[in-house]
C-alpha positions as CSV (number, residue, x, y, z in Angstrom):
1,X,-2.2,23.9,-10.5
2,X,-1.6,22.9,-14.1
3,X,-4.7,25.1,-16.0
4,X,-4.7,22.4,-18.3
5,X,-4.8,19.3,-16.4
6,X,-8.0,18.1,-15.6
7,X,-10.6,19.8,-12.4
8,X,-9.8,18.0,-9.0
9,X,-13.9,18.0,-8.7
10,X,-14.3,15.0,-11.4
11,X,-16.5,17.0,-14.0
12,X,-13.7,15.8,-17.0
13,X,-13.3,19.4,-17.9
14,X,-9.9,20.6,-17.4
15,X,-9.5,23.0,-14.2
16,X,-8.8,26.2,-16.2
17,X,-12.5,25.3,-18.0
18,X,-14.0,24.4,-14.9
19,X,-13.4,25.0,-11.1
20,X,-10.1,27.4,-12.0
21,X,-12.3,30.8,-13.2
22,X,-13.8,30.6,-9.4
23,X,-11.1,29.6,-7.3
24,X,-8.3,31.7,-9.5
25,X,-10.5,34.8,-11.1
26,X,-13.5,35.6,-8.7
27,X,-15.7,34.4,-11.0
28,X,-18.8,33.1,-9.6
29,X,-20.9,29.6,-9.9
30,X,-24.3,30.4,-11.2
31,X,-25.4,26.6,-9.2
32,X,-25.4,25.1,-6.0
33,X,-23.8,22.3,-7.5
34,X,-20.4,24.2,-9.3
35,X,-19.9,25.7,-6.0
36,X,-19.8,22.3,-4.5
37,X,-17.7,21.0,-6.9
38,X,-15.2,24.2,-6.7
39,X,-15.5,23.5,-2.5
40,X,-14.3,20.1,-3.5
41,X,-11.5,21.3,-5.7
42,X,-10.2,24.0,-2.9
43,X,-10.1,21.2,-0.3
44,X,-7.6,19.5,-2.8
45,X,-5.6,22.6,-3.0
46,X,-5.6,23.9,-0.1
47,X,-7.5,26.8,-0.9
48,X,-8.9,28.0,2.7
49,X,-9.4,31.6,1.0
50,X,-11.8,30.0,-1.3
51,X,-13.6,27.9,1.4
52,X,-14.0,30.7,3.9
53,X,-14.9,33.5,1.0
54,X,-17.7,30.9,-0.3
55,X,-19.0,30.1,3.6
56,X,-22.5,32.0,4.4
57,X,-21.3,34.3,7.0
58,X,-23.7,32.9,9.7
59,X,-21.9,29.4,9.7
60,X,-18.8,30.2,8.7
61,X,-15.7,29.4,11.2
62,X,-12.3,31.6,11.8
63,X,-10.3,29.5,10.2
64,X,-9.9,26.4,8.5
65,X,-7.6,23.5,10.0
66,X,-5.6,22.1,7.0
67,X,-2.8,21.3,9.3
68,X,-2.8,17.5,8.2
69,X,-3.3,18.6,4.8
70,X,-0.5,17.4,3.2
71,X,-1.4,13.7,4.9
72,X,-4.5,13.8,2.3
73,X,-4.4,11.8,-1.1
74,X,-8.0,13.0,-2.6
75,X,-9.4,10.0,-4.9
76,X,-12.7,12.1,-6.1
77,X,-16.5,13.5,-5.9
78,X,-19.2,11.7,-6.6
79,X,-22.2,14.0,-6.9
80,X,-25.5,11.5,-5.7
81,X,-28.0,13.9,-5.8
82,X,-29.2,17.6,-6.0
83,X,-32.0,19.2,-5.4
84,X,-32.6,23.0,-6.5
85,X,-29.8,25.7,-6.2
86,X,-29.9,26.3,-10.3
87,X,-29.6,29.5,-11.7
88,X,-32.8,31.1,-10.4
89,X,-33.1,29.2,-7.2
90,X,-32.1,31.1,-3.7
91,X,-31.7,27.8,-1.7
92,X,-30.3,24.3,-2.9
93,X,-29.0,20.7,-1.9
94,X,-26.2,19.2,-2.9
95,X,-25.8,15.1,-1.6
96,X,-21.7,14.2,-2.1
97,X,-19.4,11.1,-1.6
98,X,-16.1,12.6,-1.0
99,X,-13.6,9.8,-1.4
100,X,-9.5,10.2,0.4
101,X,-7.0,8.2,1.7
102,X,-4.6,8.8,4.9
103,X,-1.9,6.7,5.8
104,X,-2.7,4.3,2.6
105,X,-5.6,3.9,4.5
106,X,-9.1,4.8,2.1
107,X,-12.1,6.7,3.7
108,X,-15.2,8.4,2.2
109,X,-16.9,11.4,3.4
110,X,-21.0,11.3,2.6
111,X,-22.6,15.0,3.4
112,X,-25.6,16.5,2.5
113,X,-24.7,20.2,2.0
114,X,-27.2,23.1,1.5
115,X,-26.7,26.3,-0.1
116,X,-27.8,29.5,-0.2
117,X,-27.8,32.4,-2.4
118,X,-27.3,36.1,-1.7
119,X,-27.1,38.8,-4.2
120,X,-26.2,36.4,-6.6
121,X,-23.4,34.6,-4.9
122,X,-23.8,30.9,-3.8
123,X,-22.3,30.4,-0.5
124,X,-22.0,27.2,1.4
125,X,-24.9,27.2,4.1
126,X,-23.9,24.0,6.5
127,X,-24.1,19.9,5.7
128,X,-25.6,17.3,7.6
129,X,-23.9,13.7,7.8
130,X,-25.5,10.9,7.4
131,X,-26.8,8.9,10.5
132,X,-24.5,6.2,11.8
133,X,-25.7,2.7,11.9
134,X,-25.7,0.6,15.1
């Protein structure tokens, strides 16, 4: 990606300033909520390093399926709410809107991810989807 152009996570900031230092230089978010948004920003590149690396070892899969990947126009994050995970919490709560389109066709993902953090390392603990309505 273009270190200049703007951070695939929505913060305005461009990537190099933002979500880059993590997913490009091991650097490592001090919140709950950057490594959200840099979890975001890996989904739109494609960065399944990134996504397993940042995964609490207890949840976290093989491998990632980004076999459609390319199929995936990301629109943006919305951050609705968070709850904790700041610089000297261990546990925290990120609520999300994560907005795509496949096929021309738009969707939005809604998750409620928690986090948890490790010798100083946020990792990704699991998310919880909102209920479906009836």
């Amino acid at each position: 990606m273009n270190p200049g152009a703007l951070c695939p996570c929505g913060s305005a900031k461009p990537y190099n300033a933002c979500c880059g230092p993590f997913l490009d230089h091991a650097q490592l978010p001090d919140t709950a909520e950057a490594l959200m948004r840099s979890r975001y920003s890996a989904y739109v590149l494609v960065r399944e390093d990134y996504l397993l690396r940042t995964w609490h070892e207890s949840t976290r899969p093989q491998s990632l399926d980004f076999d459609n990947a390319e199929a995936i126009t990301w629109l943006g994050l919305k951050i609705v709410h968070a709850e904790a995970g700041g610089t000297n919490d261990q546990q925290g709560m990120v609520e999300f809107v994560a907005r795509y389109k496949i096929g021309g066709r738009a969707h939005r993902m809604t998750e409620t991810s928690r986090f948890i953090r490790e010798n100083g390392q946020w990792f990704y603990l699991d998310g919880a989807l909102p209920p479906m309505l009836t």
